[in-house]
C-alpha positions, 0 to 999 in steps of 0.5 A, a space after each residue: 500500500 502507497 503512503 498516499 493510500 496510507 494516508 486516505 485511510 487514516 484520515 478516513 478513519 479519524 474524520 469518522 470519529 469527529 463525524 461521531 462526537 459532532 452528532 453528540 453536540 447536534 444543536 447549541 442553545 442557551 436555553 434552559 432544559 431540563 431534560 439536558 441533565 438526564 442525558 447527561 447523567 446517562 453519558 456520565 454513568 456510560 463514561 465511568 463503565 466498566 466498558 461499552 461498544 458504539 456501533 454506527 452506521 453512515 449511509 450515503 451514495 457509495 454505500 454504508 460506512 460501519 464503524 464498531 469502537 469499544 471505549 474502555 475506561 480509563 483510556 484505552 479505545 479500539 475502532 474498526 472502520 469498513 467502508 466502501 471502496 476500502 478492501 479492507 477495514 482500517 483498524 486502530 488502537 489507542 492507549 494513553 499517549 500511542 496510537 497504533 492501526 492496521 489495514 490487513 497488513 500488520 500493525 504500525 505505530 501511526 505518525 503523529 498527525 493521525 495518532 493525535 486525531 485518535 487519542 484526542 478523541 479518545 481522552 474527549 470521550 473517556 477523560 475531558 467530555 465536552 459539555 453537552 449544549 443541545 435543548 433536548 425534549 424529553 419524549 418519556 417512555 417508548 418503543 424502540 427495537 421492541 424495548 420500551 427506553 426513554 427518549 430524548 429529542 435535540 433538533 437541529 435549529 431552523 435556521 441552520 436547515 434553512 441556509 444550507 437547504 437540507 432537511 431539519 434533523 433531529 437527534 434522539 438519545 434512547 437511554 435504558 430504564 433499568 441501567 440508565 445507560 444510553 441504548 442509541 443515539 439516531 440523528 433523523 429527518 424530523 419528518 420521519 422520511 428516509 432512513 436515518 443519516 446517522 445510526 449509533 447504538 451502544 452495548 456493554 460487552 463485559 469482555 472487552 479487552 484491548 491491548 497494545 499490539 505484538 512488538 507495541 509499547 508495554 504499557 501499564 494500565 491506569 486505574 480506573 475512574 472512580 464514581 
């Protein structure tokens, strides 16, 4: 694989997970809601887990873009990315301050540019979470994969659809009842057409483990986040 190749599938991988955090933060307003702090006591209690998986799916013209990362607290992080057009899926690996990926080919510590991207997005999720400014409604108990989970609604401000004359989304966090953990986070079309544009669920494995790759740095771990 050339470096330019090389250097197409990094990037592909690491705007991925911008693509991820920036559905988080979907609108921005100074108004009060009440609603904002359950959601944000749902990421709280998922960030000091014991671990969890966030599976999306981008559609688009080309096809589906999957993207499976496991977070495991306090600063480790694993992501796959397949993508189309891609023969094989870009794999990445961060662990405090190294960042290491693979195309099929062997592992390799990635240069500083792309590890940067990826461990920065690492300690933004498990360390340093941004605040969460998007109004959300609360929309109480519904169905959802055949569960009945409570859901919370942030929609895209009018004005922003308006000007770039694209459809008005809205983003809905499910969160579990019983754990109060987030189940999903789906970003729509507030009229319900189409499929959604961004399609995140979260699981909580209790087996995740990850590890530097063969030949990596010996890395002790951290202890984890306390509650």
């Amino acid at each position: 694989m050339t470096p330019r190749v090389r250097s197409i599938c990094w990037t592909l991988a690491t705007g991925l997970l911008v693509t991820a955090v920036s559905h988080l933060t979907l609108a921005s307003s100074a108004a009060a809601d009440d609603c904002r702090a359950a959601v944000e006591t749902a990421f709280e209690k998922q960030r000091v887990s014991k671990g969890y998986r966030f599976s999306a799916a981008m559609p688009s013209a080309e096809g589906t873009t999957r993207m499976t990362v496991d977070y495991l607290p306090p600063d480790r992080m694993y992501q796959k990315v397949e993508a189309p057009g891609h023969p094989a899926p870009v794999e990445t690996i961060a662990i405090q301050r190294w960042a290491w990926g693979t195309m099929g080919g062997g592992w390799e510590e990635l240069q500083p540019q792309f590890a940067q991207s990826i461990i920065a997005h690492m300690r933004t999720t498990l360390i340093n979470p941004p605040k969460i400014t998007a109004v959300f409604t609360c929309l109480g108990k519904v169905k959802f994969d055949d569960k009945e989970v409570l859901a919370y609604r942030a929609d895209q401000p009018g004005s922003e659809a308006a000007a770039s004359g694209a459809p008005e989304l809205a983003r809905t966090v499910y969160v579990d009842p019983a754990s109060g953990l987030p189940v999903a986070n789906i970003v729509g079309r507030t009229d319900g057409k189409d499929a959604p544009v961004f399609d995140g669920r979260y699981s909580y494995p209790d087996d995740i483990q990850i590890e530097a790759p063969i030949g990596g740095h010996d890395i002790a771990p951290n202890a984890p986040t306390k509650n």
